[in-house]
N, C-alpha and C positions, 0 to 999 in steps of 0.2 A: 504494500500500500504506500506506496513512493513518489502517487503524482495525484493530481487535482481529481482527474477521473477514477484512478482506483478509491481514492479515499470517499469521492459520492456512492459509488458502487456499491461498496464494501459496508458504509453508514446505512442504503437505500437498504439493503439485503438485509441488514440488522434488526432494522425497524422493521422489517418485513412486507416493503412496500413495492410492487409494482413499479415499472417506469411509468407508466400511466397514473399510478398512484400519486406518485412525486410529482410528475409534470402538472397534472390539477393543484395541488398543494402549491407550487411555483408559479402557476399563469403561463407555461409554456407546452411545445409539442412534448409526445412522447419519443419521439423524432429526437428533437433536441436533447433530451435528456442523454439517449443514447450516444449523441454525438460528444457531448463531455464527457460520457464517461470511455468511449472507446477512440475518440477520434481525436483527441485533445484539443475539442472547443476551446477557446477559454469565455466564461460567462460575466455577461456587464458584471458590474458593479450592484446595481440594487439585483441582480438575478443571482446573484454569489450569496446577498445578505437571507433573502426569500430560503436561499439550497440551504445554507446553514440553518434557518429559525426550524424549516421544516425535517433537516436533520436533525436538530438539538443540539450543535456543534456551534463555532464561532468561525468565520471568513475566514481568519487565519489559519485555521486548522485545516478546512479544506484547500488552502494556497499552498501551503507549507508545514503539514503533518504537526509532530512534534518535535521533540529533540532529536531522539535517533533517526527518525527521518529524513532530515536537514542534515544529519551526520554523513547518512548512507548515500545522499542525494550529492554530495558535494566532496564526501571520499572516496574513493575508489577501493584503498587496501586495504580489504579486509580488516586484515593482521594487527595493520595499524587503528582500524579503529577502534580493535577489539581492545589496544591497548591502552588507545587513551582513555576508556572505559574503565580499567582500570586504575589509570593515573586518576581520576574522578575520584576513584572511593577512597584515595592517599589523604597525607594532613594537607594543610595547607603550606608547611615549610619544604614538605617533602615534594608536591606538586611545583612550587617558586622553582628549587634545585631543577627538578626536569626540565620545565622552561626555558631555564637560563642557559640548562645545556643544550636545547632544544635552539635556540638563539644563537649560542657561539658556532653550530653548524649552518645554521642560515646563512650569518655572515662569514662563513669560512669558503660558503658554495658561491656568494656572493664575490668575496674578492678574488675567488678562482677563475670566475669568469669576466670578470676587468681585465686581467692578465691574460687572459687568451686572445 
């Protein structure tokens, strides 16, 4: 549930509603509905506000999931994000220390490629 369409799908299926269902509760086709959820529509602005009240969700959620979603949606490795998942559950002095190391390789990859 990773984009605008699976997460109305996914909410619609929950509630246990029809695209026909939704689309009456919206003021749009069923057609339409279909089409955000597979075609990647994207829906005005008050048709976003409508999908959410009728889902019981907030706009934002269906733009942009949650946390992990935004994670998943914007990392790629795996690996890594399993691990900042875990750098998350650390202290906060211990999470500071990964950063900063996390930081001296940025700028280390940084001045490597000035020099090239």
């Amino acid at each position: 549930m990773n984009d605008l369409g699976g997460r109305i799908m996914q909410l619609r299926k929950e509630k246990g509603l029809s695209q026909t269902d939704l689309a009456n509760q919206v003021g749009v086709s069923y057609a339409q509905i279909g089409r955000y959820e597979t075609k990647g529509t994207q829906p005005s602005a008050d048709i976003l506000k409508k999908l959410a009240d009728a889902l019981n969700t907030t706009s934002d959620f269906l733009m942009n999931g949650n946390k992990d979603d935004k994670a998943v949606a914007t990392l790629n490795d795996n690996e890594l994000l399993k691990q900042f998942k875990e750098v998350d559950k650390m202290s906060p002095e211990d999470q500071d220390t990964i950063k900063k190391l996390i930081d001296t390789f940025i700028i280390k990859a940084k001045i490597k490629q000035l020099l090239l």
